[in-house]
VEXTI-713460 format. One record per residue (C-alpha): residue number from 0; residue in three letters; x, y, z. Coordinates in pm, 1 decimal. Layout:
# residues N
r resi NUM | resn Ala | u X | v Y | w Z
...
END
This chain:
# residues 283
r resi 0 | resn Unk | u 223.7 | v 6128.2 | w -1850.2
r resi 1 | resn Unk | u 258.0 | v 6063.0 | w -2235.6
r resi 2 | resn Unk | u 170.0 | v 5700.6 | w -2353.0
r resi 3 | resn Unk | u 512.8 | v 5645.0 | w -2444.1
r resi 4 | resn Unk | u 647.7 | v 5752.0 | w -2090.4
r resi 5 | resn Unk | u 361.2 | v 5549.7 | w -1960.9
r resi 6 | resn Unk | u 445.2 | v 5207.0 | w -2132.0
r resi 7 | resn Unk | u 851.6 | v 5239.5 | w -2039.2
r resi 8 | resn Unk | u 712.4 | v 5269.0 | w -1643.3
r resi 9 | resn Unk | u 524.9 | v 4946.2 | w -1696.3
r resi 10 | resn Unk | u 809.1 | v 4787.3 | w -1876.9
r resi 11 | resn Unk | u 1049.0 | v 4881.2 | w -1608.6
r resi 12 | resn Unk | u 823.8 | v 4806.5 | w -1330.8
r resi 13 | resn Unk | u 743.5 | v 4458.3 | w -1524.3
r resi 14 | resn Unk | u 1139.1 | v 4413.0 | w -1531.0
r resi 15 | resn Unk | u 1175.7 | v 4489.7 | w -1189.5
r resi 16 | resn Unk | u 928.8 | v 4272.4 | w -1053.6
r resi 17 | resn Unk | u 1056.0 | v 3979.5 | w -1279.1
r resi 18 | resn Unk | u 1358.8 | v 4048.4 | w -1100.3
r resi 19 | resn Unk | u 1257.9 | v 4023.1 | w -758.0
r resi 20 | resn Unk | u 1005.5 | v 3666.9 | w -810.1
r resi 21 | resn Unk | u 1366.2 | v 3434.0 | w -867.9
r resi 22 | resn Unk | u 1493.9 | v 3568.7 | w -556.3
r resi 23 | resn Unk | u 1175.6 | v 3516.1 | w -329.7
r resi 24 | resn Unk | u 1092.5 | v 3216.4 | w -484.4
r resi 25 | resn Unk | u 1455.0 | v 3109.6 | w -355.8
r resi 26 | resn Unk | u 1422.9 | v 3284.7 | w -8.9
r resi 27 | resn Unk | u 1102.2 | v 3027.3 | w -1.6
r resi 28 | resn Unk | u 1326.0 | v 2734.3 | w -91.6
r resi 29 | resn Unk | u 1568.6 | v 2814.3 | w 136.1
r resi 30 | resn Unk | u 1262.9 | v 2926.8 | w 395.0
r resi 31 | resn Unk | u 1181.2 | v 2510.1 | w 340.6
r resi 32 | resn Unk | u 1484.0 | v 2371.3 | w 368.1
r resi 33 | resn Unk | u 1552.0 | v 2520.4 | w 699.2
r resi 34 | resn Unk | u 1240.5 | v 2412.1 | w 830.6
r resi 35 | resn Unk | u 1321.5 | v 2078.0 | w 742.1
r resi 36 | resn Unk | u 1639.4 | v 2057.9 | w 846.0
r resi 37 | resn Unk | u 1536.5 | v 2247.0 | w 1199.3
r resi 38 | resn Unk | u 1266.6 | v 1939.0 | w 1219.4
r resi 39 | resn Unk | u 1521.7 | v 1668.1 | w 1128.9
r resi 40 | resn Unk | u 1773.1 | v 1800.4 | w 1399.6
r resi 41 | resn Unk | u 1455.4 | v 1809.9 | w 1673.4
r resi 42 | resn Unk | u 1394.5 | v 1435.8 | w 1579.2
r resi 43 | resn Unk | u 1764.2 | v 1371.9 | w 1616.5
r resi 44 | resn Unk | u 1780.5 | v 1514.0 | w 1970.6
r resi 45 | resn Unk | u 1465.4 | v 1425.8 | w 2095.7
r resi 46 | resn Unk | u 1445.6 | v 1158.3 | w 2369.2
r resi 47 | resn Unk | u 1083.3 | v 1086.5 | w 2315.6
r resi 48 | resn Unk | u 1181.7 | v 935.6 | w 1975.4
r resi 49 | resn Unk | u 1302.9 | v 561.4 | w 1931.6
r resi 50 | resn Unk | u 1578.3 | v 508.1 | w 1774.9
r resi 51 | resn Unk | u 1512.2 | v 385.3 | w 1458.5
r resi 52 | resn Unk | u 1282.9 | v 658.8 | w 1382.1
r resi 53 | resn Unk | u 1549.2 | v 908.8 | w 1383.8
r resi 54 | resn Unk | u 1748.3 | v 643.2 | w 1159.9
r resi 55 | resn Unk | u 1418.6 | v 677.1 | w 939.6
r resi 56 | resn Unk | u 1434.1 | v 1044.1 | w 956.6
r resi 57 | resn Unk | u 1768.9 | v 1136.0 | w 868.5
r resi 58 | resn Unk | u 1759.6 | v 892.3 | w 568.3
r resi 59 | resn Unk | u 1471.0 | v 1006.6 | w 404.4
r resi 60 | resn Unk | u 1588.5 | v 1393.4 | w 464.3
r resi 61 | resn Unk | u 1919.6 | v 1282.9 | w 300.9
r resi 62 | resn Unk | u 1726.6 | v 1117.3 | w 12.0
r resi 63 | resn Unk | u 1921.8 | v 806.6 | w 98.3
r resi 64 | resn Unk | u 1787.0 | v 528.2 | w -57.9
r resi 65 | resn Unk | u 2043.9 | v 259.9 | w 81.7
r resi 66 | resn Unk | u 2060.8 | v 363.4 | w 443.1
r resi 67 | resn Unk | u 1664.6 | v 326.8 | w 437.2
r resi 68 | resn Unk | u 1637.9 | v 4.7 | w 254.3
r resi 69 | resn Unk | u 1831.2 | v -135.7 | w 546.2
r resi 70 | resn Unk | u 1567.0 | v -36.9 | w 834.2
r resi 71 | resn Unk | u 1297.5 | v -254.8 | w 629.6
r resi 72 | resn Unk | u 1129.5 | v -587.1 | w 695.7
r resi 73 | resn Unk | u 1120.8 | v -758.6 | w 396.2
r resi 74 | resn Unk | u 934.5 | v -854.1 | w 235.4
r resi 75 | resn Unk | u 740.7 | v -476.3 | w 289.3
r resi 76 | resn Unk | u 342.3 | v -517.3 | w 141.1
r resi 77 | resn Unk | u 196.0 | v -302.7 | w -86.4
r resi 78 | resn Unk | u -143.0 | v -280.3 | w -198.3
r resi 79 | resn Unk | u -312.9 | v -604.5 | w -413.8
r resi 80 | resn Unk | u -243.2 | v -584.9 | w -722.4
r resi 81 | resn Unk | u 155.3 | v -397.6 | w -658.5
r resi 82 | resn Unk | u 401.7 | v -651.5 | w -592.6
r resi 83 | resn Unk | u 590.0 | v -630.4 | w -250.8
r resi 84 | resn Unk | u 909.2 | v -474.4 | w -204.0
r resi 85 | resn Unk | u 1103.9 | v -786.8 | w -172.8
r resi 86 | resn Unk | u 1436.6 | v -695.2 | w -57.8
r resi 87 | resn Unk | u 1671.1 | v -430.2 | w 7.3
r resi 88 | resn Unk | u 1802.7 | v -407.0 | w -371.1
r resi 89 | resn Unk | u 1442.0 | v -404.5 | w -459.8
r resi 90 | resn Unk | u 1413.9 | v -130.9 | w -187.2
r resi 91 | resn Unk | u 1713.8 | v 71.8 | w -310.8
r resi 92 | resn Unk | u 1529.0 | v 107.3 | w -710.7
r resi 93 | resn Unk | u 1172.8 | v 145.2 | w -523.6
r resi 94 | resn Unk | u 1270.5 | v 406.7 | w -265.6
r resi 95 | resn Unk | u 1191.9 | v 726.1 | w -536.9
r resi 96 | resn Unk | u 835.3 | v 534.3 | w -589.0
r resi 97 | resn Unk | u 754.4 | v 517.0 | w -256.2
r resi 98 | resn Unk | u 866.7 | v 792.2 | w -78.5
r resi 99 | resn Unk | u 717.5 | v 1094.9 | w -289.4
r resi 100 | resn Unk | u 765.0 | v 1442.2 | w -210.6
r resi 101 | resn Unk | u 432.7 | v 1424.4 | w 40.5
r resi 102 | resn Unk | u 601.3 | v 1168.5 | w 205.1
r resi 103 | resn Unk | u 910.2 | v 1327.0 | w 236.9
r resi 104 | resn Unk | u 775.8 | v 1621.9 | w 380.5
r resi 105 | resn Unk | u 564.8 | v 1460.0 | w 620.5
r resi 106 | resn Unk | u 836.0 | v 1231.7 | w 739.8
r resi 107 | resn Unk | u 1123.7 | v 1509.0 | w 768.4
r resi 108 | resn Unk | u 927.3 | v 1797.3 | w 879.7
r resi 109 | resn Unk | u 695.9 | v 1616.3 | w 1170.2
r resi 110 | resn Unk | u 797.3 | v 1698.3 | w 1559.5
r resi 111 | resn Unk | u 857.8 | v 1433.9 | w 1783.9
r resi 112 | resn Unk | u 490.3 | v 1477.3 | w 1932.5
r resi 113 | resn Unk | u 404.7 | v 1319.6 | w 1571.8
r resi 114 | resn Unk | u 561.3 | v 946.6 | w 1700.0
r resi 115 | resn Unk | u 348.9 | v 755.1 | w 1919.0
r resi 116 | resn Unk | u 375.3 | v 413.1 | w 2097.3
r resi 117 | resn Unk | u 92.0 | v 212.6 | w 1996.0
r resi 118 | resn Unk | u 141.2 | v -103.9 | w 2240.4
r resi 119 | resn Unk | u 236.0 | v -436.5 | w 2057.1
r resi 120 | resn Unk | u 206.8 | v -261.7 | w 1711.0
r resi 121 | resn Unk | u 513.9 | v -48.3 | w 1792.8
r resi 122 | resn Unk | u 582.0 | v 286.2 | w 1662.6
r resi 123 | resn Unk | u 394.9 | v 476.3 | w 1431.1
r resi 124 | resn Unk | u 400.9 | v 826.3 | w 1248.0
r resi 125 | resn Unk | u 65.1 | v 1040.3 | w 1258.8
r resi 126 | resn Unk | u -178.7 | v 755.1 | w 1405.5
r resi 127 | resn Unk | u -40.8 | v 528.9 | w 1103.7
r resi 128 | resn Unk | u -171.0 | v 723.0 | w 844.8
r resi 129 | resn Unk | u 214.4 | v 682.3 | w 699.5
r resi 130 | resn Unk | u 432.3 | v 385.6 | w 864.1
r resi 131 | resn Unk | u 461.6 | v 145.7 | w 1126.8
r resi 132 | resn Unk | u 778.3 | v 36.8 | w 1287.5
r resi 133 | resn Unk | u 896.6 | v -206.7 | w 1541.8
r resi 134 | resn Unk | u 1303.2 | v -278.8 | w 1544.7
r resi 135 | resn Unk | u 1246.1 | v -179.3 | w 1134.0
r resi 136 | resn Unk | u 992.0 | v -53.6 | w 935.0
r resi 137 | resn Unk | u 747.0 | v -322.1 | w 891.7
r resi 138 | resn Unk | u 438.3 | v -146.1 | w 726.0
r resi 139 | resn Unk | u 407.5 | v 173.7 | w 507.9
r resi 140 | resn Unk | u 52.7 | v 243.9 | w 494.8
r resi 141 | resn Unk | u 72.1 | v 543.3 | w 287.5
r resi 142 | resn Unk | u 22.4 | v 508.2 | w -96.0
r resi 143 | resn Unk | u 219.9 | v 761.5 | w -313.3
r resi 144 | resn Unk | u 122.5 | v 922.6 | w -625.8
r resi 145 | resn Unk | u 303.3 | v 716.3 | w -841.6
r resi 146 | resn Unk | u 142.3 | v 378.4 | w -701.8
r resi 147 | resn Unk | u -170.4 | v 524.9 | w -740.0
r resi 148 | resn Unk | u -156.5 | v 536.1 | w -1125.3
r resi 149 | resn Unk | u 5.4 | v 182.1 | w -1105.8
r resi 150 | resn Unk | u -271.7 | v 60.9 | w -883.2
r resi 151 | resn Unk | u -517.5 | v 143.5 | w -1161.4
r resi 152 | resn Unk | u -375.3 | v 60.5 | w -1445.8
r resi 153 | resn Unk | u -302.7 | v -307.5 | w -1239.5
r resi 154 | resn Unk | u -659.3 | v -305.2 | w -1137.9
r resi 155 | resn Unk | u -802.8 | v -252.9 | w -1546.3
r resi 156 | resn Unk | u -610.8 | v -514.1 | w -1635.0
r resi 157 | resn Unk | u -663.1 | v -780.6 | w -1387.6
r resi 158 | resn Unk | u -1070.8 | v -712.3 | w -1406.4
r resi 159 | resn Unk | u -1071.4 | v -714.8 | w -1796.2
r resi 160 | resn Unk | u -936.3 | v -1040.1 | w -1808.1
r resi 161 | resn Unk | u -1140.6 | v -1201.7 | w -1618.0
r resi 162 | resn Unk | u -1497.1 | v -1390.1 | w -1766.1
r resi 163 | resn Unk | u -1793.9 | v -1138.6 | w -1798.1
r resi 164 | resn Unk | u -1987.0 | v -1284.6 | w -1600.1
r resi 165 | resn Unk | u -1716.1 | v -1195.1 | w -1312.3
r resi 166 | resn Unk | u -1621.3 | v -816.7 | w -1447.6
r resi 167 | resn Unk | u -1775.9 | v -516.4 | w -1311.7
r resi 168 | resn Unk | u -1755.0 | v -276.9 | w -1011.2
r resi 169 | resn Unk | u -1540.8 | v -482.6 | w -789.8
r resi 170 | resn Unk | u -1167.5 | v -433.6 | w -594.5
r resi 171 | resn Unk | u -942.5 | v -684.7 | w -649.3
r resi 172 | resn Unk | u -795.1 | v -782.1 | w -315.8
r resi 173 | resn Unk | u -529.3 | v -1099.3 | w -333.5
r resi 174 | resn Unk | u -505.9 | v -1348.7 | w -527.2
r resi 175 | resn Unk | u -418.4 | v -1728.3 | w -420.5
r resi 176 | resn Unk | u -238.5 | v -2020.3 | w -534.6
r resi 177 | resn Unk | u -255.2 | v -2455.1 | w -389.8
r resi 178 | resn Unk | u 59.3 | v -2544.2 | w -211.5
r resi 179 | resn Unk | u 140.6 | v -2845.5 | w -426.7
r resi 180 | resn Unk | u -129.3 | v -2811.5 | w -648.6
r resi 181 | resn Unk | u -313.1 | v -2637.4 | w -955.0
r resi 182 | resn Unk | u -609.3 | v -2419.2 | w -782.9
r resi 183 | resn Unk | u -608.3 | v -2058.9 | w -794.8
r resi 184 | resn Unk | u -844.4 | v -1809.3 | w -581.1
r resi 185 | resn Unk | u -868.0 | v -1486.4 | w -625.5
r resi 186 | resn Unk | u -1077.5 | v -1270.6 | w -338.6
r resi 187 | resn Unk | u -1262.8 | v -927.7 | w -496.2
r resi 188 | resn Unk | u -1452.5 | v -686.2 | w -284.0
r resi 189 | resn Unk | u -1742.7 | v -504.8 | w -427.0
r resi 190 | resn Unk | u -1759.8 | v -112.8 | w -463.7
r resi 191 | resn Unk | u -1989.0 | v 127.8 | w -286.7
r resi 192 | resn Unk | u -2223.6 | v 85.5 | w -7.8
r resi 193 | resn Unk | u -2281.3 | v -277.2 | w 94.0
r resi 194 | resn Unk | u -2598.0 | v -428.5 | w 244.3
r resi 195 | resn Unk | u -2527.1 | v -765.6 | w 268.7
r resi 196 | resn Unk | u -2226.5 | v -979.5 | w 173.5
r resi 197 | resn Unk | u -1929.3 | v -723.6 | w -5.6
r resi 198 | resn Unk | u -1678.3 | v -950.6 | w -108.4
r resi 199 | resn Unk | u -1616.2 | v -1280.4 | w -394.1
r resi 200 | resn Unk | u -1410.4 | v -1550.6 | w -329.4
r resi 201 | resn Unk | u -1395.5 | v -1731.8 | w -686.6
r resi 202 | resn Unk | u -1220.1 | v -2063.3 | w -784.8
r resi 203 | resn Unk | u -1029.2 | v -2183.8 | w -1091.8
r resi 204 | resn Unk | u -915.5 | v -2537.2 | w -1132.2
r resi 205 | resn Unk | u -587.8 | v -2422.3 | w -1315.4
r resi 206 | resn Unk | u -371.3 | v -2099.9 | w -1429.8
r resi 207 | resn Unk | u -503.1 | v -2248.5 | w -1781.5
r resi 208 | resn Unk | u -874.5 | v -2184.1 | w -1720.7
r resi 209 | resn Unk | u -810.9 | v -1848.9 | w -1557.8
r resi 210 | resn Unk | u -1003.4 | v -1619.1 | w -1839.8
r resi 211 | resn Unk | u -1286.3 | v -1838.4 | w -1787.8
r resi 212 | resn Unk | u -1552.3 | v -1888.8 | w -1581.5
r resi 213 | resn Unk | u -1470.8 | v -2012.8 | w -1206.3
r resi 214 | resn Unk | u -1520.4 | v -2354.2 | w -1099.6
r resi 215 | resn Unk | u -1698.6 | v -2244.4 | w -848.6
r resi 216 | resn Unk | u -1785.6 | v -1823.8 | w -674.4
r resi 217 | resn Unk | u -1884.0 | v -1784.5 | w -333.8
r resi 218 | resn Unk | u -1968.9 | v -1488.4 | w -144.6
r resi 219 | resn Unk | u -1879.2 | v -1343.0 | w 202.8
r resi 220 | resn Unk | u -1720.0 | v -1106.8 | w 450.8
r resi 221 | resn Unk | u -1415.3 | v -1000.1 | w 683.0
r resi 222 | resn Unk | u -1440.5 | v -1029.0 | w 1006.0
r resi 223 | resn Unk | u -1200.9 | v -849.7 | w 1256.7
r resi 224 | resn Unk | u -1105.9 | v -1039.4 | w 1593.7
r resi 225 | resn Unk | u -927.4 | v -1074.4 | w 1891.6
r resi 226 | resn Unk | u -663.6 | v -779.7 | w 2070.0
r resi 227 | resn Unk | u -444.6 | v -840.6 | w 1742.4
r resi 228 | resn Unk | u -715.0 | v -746.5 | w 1502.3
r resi 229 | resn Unk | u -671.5 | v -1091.3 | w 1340.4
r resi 230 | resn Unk | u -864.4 | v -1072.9 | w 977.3
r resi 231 | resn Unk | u -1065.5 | v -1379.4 | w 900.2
r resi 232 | resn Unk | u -1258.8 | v -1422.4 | w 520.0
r resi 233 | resn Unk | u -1608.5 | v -1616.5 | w 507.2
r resi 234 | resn Unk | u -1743.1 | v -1740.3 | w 249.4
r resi 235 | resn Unk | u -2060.6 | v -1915.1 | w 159.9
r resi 236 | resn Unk | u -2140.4 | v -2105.2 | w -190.9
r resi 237 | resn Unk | u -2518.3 | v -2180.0 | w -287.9
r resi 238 | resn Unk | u -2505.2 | v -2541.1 | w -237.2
r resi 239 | resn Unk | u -2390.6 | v -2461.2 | w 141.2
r resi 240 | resn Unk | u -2047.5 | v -2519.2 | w 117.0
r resi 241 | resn Unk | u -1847.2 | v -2271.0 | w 347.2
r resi 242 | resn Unk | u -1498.6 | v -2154.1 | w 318.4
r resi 243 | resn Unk | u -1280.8 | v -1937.3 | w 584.2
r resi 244 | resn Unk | u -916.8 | v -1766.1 | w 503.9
r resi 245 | resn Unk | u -739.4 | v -1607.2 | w 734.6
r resi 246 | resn Unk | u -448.5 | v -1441.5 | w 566.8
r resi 247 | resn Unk | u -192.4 | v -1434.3 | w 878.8
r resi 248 | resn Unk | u -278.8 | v -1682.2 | w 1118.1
r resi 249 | resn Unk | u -183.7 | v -1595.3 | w 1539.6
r resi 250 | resn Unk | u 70.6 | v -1906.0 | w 1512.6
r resi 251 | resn Unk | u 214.5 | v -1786.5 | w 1233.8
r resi 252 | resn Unk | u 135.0 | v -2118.1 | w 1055.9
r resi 253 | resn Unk | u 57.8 | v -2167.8 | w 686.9
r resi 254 | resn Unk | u -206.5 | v -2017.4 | w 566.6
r resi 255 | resn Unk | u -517.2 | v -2245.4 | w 477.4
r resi 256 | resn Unk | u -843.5 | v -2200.6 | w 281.9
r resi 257 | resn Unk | u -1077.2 | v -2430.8 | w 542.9
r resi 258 | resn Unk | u -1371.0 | v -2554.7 | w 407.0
r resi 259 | resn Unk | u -1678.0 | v -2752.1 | w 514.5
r resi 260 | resn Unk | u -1850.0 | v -2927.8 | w 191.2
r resi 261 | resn Unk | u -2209.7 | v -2946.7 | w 178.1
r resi 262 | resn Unk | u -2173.0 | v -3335.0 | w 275.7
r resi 263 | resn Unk | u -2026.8 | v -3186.2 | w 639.9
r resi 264 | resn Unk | u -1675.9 | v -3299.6 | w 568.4
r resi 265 | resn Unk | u -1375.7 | v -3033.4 | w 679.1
r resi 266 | resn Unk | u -1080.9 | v -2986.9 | w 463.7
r resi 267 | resn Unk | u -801.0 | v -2773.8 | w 454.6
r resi 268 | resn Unk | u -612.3 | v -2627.9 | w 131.3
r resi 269 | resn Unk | u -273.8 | v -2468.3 | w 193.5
r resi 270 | resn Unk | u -239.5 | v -2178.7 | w 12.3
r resi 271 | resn Unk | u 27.2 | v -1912.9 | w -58.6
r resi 272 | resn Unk | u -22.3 | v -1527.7 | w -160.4
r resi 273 | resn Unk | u 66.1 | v -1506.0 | w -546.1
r resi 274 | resn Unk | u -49.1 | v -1212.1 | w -889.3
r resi 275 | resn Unk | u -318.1 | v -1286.2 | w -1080.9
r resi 276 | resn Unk | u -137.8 | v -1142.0 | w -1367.7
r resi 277 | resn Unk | u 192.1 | v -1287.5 | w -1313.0
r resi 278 | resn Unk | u -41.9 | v -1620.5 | w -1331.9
r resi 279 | resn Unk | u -239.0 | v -1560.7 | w -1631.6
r resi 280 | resn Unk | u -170.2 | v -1761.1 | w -1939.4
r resi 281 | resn Unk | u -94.4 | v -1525.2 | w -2220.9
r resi 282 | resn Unk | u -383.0 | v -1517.0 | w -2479.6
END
């Protein structure tokens, strides 16, 4: 075979091939999409399945932004520092954030042997590696791509603001502001391996004093308790003062920070959830 001969069979063959990759590549589309949609119909008919998981279902697999804002509990909690998803507008213009293309495929392509009934904490998707629902959706536990990236960049600036003496390898984990008064907390929980005490409760008198250096910086631990998995903070300062937060009390009363000063009298401190950054004085 002459050279010439030889490079026209490669061309054509090149050619041909080029031809045939669009054409699989959409056979592989259309492969996926029928899987899906097989899935979403096996959901849909199950009678394993609550519900309002097949609700969930065929909304995400329609990309319907809308009909799943409306099977929400509001306000729906992200990860400190992202704000929460407030309410269903704020849903509707979050819903391409949240529910990436990993999520969407998990969601609309699991069987119904993927739901399980968890007792009081309702329904959940893969052992609540994903979401959590009861007569709505009242937890996503996944994080997507997206909030990822806006977890970090959140996290950089919330930790460079902060006093030197305060900066370093730590998590930011909520932030708190007095009911009726000028006190803000914010909680941080040290990276790596822990030995002894992991996290920092630190206090500023004011929003105005918030670059500086805390009042006052305890340190502490989460404890786990109780059927319900209640989470409790505690905190001990060096003078022997002792604080304890727990974020959603069983009565479903307002939160309090409750502290014992190193004199042995109790006090309590309402205190609601708030952003660091959306309380930080501009420079």
């Amino acid at each position: 075979m002459s050279a010439l001969r030889l490079r026209h069979t490669l061309s054509a063959a090149g050619m041909a091939l080029a031809a045939l990759l669009p054409a699989a590549g959409c056979r592989s589309r259309q492969d996926r999409a029928q899987a899906e949609h097989d899935a979403v119909e096996a959901i849909q008919k199950s009678d394993s399945v609550p519900v309002i998981a097949k609700q969930i279902v065929r909304a995400v697999a329609d990309s319907d932004a809308p009909a799943f804002a409306r099977l929400v509990d509001y306000p729906l909690e992200r990860p400190y520092p992202l704000p929460d998803v407030a309410d269903e507008h704020a849903m509707i213009s979050y819903y391409p954030v949240l529910v990436d293309d990993s999520l969407h495929r998990v969601v609309t392509t699991s069987p119904p042997s993927a739901w399980s009934q968890l007792g009081w904490r309702g329904w959940t998707l893969l052992d609540g590696r994903y979401l959590w629902v009861d007569q709505s959706v009242y937890s996503v536990s996944y994080v997507s791509g997206r909030e990822r990236v806006m977890l970090d960049s959140l996290v950089r600036l919330e930790l460079a603001s902060l006093a030197p003496s305060l900066r370093g390898d730590w998590i930011p984990v909520m932030c708190l502001r007095a009911v009726g008064g000028t006190a803000v907390y914010r909680i941080d929980l040290a990276k790596g391996a822990h030995k002894g005490p992991a996290y920092r409760l630190a206090k500023f008198t004011s929003p105005a004093v918030m670059r500086q250096a805390p009042a006052l910086t305890m340190t502490g631990y989460v404890a786990v308790e109780g059927s319900s998995g209640i989470a409790t903070y505690h905190f001990r300062a060096c003078d022997g003062e002792t604080v304890s937060y727990t974020p959603f009390p069983a009565d479903g009363s307002q939160p309090t920070l409750d502290a014992t000063l190193p004199s042995g009298r109790d006090t309590a401190i309402a205190v609601s959830p708030s952003r660091w950054l959306d309380l930080l004085p501009k420079k």
